[in-house]
C-alpha positions as CSV (number, residue, x, y, z in Angstrom):
1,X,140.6,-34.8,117.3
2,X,141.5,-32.1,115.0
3,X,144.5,-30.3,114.8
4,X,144.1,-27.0,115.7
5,X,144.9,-24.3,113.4
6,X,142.3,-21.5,113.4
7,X,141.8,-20.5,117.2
8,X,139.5,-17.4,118.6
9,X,140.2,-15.5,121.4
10,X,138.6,-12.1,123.0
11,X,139.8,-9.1,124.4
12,X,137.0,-7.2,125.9
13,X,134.8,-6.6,122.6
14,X,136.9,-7.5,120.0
15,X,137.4,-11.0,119.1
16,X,140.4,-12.4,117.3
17,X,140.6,-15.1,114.7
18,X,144.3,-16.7,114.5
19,X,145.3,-18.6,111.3
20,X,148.1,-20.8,112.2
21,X,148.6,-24.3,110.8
22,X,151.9,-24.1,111.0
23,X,152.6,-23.6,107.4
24,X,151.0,-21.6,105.1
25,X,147.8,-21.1,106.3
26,X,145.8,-22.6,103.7
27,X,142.3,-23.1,103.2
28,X,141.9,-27.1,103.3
29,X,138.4,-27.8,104.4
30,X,139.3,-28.4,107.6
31,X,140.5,-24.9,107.7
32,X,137.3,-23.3,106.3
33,X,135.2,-25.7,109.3
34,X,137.4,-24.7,112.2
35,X,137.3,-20.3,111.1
36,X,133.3,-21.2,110.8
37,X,133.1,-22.6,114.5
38,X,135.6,-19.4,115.3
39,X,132.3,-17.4,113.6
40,X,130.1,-19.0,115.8
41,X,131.4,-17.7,119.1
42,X,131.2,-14.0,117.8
43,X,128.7,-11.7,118.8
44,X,126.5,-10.2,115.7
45,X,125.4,-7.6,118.1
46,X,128.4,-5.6,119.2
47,X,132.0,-5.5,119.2
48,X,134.1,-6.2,116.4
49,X,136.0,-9.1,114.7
50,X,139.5,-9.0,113.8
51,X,141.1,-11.9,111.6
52,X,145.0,-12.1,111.5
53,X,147.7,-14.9,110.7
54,X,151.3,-16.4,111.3
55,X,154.1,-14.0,111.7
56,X,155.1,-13.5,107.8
57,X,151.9,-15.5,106.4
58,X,148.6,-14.6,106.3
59,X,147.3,-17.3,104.1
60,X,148.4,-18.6,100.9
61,X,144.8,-19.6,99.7
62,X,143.7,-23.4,98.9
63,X,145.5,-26.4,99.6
64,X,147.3,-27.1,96.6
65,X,147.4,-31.0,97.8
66,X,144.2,-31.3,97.0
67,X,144.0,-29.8,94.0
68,X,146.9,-31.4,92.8
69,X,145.1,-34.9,94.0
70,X,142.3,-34.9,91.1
71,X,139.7,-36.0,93.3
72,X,137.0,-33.8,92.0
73,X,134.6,-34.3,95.1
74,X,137.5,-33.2,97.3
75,X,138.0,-30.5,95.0
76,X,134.2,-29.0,94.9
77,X,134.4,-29.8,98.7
78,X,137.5,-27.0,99.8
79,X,135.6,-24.7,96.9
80,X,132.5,-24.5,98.4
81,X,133.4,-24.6,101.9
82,X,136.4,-21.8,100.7
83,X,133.6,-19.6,99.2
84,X,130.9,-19.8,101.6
85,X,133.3,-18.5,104.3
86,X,134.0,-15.9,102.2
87,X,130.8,-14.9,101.5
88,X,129.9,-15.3,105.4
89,X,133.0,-12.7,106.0
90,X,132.2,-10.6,103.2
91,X,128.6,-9.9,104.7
92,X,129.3,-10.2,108.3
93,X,127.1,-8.2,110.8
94,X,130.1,-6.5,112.7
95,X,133.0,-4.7,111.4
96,X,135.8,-6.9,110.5
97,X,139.3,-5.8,110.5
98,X,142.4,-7.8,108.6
99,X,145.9,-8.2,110.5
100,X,147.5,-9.2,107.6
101,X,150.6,-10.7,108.9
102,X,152.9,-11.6,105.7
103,X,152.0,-13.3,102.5
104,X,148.9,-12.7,101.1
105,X,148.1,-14.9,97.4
106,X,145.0,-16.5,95.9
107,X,142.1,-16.6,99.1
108,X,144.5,-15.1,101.5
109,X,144.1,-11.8,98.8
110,X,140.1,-12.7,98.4
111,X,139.9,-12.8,102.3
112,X,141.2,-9.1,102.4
113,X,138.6,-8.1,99.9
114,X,136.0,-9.4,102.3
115,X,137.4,-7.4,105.5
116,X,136.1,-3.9,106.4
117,X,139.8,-2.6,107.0
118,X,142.8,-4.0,106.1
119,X,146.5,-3.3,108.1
120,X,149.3,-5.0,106.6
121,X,153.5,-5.1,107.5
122,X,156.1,-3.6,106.1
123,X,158.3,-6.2,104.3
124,X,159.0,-8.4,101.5
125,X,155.6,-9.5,101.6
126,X,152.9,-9.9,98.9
127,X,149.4,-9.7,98.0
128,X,147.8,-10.6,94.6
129,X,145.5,-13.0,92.6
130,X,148.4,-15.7,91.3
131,X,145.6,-17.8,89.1
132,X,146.2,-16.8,85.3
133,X,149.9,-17.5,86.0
134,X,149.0,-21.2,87.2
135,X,146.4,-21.5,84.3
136,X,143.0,-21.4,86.9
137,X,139.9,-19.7,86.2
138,X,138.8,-17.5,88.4
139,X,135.7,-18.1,88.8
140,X,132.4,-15.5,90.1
141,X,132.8,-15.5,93.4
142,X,136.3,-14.2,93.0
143,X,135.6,-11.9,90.6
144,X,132.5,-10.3,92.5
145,X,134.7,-9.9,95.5
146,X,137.7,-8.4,93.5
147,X,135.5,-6.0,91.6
148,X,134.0,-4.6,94.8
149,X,137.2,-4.0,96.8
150,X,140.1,-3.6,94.2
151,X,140.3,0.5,92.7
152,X,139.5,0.2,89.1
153,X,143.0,1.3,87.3
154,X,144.0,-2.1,89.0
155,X,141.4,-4.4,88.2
156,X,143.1,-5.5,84.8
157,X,146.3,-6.0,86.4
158,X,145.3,-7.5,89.5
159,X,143.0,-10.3,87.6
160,X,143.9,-10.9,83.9
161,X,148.0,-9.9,84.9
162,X,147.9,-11.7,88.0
163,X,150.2,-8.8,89.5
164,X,151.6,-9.2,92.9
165,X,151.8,-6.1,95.2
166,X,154.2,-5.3,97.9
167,X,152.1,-4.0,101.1
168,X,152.8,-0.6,100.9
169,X,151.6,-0.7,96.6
170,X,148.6,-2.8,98.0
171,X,147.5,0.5,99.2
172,X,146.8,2.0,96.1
173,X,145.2,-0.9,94.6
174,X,142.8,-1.1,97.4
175,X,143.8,-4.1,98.9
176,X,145.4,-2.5,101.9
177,X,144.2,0.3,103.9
178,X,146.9,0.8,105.4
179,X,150.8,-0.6,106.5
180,X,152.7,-0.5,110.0
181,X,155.7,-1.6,111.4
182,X,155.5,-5.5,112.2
183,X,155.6,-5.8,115.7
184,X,152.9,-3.0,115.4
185,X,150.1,-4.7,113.6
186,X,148.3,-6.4,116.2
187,X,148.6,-2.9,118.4
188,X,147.3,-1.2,115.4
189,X,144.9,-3.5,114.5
190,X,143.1,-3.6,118.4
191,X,143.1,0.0,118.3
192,X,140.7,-0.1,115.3
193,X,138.6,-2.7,116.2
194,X,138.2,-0.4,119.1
195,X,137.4,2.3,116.8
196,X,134.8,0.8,114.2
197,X,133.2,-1.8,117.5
198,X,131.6,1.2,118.5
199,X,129.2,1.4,115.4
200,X,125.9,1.1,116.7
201,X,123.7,-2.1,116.1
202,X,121.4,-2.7,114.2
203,X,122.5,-0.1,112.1
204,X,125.6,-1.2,110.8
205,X,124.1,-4.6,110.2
206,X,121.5,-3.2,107.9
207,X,123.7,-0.8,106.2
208,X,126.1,-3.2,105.1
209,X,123.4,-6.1,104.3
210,X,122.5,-2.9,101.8
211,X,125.9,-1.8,100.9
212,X,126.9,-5.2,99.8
213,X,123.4,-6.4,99.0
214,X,124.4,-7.1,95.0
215,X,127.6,-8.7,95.0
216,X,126.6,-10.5,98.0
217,X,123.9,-12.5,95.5
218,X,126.1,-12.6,92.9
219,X,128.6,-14.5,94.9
220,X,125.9,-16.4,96.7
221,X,124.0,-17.7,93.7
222,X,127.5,-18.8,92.3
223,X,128.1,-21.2,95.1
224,X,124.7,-22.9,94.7
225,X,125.7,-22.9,91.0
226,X,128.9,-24.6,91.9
227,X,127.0,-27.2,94.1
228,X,124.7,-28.2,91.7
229,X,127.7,-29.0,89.0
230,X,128.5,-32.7,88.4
């Protein structure tokens, strides 16, 4: 039996998806399969969804063993499964809020992009895209997501600089909405879900399908694009 290190539990309407594997939370596909089963128990009628991490780490994005193994299949494998999950986030029929606990870099940043509000912790925490300093492409999916979310006086920086941002700068580059003290952020972020569960359904499922109809394909037709690659 798996280990398990992304674990769903509800309070009334809201459920919450804990990213804990004892490290640094990184999306290994075993990580992507076990926040996809978390998916499944979630209404796509009501309520609202709120994904958080470990005290001090919210997720630090792939697992780097794998990349580092050379295995390409492997490889292709954590990217796809990485991506999809994103993309299942990014369009997901109930407002999703981020409890971003700590850390923040590579798909832990991408993950934010996909929430509908993001709290983060005051700290020395950060948030950022680290893949031109560790010579990676980043490739459409990525970009899609960045270019929807991110405020566009920080689109250069946060992509081609590969800047990191403290919580409280996050804000202004649009990957935070907004920071609280740390033994605060899962007060704050159950009071919002409370706040944006009551958004009536269907219409906050068809909005958003329309709101994010573009990207959504973009990102979407990337991924089959990425399968089909040898």
């Amino acid at each position: 039996m798996s280990e398990k290190i992304a674990s769903i539990k509800k309070d009334g309407n809201i459920s919450i998806i804990t990213l804990n594997d004892g490290k640094a939370n990184v999306f290994s596909p075993e990580m992507s399969k076990q926040v996809n089963n978390c998916l499944d128990e979630v209404s796509s009628e009501e309520g609202a969804l709120i994904i958080t991490g470990k005290e001090g780490m919210f997720s630090a994005g792939f697992d780097l063993k794998v990349i580092q193994s050379g295995d390409m299949e492997k490889i292709k494998e954590m990217t796809v499964a990485g991506f999809s999950l994103l993309s299942r986030i990014f369009a997901f029929p109930r407002p999703v809020v981020a409890a971003c606990s700590g850390h923040g870099i590579a798909l832990g940043t991408f993950l934010l992009c996909c929430c509908d509000y993001r709290i983060g912790v005051k700290g020395d925490y950060l948030i950022g895209a680290n893949e031109m300093k560790t010579n990676m492409v980043i490739p459409t999916p990525i970009l899609e997501l960045i270019k929807f979310r991110v405020s566009d006086q920080h689109k250069y920086r946060s992509i081609l600089a590969a800047q990191m941002y403290s919580h409280i700068d996050a804000i202004e580059a649009h990957l935070l909405d907004e920071v609280v003290d740390e033994n605060l952020i899962m007060e704050r972020a159950i009071e919002k879900a409370q706040e944006v569960q009551e958004a009536g359904h269907p219409a906050y499922k068809l909005t958003k399908e329309i709101f994010v109809e573009e990207a959504s394909r973009k990102i979407n037709e990337s991924i089959e694009n990425i399968k089909k690659e040898n």
